[in-house]
C-alpha positions in Angstrom: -15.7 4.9 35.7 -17.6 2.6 33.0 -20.6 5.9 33.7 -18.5 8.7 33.8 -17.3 7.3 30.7 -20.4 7.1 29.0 -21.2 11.0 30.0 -19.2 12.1 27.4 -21.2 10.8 24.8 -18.8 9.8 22.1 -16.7 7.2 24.3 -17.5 3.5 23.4 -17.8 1.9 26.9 -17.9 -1.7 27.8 -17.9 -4.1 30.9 -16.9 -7.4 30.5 -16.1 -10.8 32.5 -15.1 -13.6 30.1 -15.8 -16.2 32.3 -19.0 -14.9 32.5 -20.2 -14.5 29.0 -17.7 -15.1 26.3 -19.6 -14.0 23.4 -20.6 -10.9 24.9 -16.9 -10.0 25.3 -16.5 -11.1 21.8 -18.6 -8.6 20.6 -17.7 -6.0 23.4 -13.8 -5.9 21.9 -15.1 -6.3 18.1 -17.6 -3.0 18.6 -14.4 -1.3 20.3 -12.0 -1.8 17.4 -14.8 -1.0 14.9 -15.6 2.5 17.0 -14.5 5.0 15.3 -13.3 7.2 18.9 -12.3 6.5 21.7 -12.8 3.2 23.6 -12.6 1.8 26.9 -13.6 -1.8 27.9 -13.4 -2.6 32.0 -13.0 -6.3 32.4 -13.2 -8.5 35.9 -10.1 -10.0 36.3 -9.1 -11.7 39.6 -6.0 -11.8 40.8 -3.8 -13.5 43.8 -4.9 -11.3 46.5 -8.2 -12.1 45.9 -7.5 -15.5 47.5 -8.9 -17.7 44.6 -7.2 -20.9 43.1 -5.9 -18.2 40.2 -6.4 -21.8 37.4 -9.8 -20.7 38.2 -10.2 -17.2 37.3 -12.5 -17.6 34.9 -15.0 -19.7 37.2 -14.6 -16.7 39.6 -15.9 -14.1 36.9 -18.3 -16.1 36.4 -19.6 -15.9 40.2 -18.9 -12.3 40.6 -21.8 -11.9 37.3 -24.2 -14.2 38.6 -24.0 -12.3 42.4 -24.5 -8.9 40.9 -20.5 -7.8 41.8 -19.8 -7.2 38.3 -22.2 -6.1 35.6 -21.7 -6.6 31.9 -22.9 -3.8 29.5 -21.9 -2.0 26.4 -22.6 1.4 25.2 -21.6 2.6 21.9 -23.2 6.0 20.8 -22.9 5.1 17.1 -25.6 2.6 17.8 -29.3 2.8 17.1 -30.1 1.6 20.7 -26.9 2.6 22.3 -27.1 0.7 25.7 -26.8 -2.9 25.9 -27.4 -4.2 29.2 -26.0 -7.6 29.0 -26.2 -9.5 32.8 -28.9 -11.2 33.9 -30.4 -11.0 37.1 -27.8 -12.0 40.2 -29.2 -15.6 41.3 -25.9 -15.7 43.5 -25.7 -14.5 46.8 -23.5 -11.5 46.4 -22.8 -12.2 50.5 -21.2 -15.8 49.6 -19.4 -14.8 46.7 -17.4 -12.1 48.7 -16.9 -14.4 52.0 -15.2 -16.7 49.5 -12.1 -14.0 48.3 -9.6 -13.5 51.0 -9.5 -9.6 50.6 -13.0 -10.1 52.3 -12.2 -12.9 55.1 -8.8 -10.8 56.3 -11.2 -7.8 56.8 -13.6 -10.4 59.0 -10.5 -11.8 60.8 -9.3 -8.1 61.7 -12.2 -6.3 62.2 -15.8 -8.4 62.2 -17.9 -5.7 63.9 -16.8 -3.5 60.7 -16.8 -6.0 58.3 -20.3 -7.4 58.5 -21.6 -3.5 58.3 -19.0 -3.1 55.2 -20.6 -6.1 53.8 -23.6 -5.3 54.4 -23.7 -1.7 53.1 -21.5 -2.9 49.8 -24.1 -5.5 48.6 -26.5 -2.5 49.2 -24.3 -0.6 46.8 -23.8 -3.2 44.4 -27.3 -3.5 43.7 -28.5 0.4 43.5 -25.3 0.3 41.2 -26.9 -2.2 39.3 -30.2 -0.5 39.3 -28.7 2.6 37.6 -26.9 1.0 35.0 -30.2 -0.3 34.0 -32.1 3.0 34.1 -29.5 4.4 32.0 -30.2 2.0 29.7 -33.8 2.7 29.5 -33.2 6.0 29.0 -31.3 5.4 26.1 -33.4 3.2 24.7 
């Protein structure tokens, strides 16, 4: 969505995770409101079917940054430099941090032959995902 979004070219587009990076959500909102078109801003937020302790959201948002589940970028085509790629590297394992939800261990307990090869072939995702989003910004550099 967060690309598609940015095709159009005058659409300020954000990704955000507060527990990840608060200041970086800050400024995502305070771009947004100061756009002058349309915006959109995608934000990680867990919820109870993801099986976490839900006090600990923001801990979680944090984990689904630092595995490379969730990136955190901003474009906003009134800029000078109008992509701002804003995660670090994942130092997470992206396989641990999905074991832990229970959207991920009820797929194990039902199927585990399918769910190791969804697994597998989603962290595969997750990172060409990544990869894009990062050669879209130096493009736009």
């Amino acid at each position: 969505m967060g690309l598609m979004s940015m095709s159009y070219g005058y659409v300020y587009v954000a990704s955000v995770a507060l527990g990840a990076d608060r200041a970086q959500t800050l400024k995502a909102f305070q771009e947004a409101e100061a756009y002058d078109g349309p915006s959109i801003i995608f934000a990680y937020a867990p919820c109870i079917a993801h099986g976490i302790d839900m006090s600990k959201t923001q801990t979680e948002q944090k984990r689904a940054v630092e595995a490379g589940y969730f990136p955190l970028y901003r474009y906003n085509p009134a800029a000078e430099v109008p992509f701002t790629w804003d995660a670090k590297d994942p130092k997470g394992a992206y396989q641990d941090f999905i074991r832990s939800e229970g959207r991920y261990k009820s797929l194990l307990k039902t199927n585990p032959d399918a769910a190791e090869a969804l697994y597998s072939q989603a962290e595969k995702d997750a990172a060409n995902r990544m990869e894009v989003y990062k050669a879209v910004g130096a493009l736009l550099k």
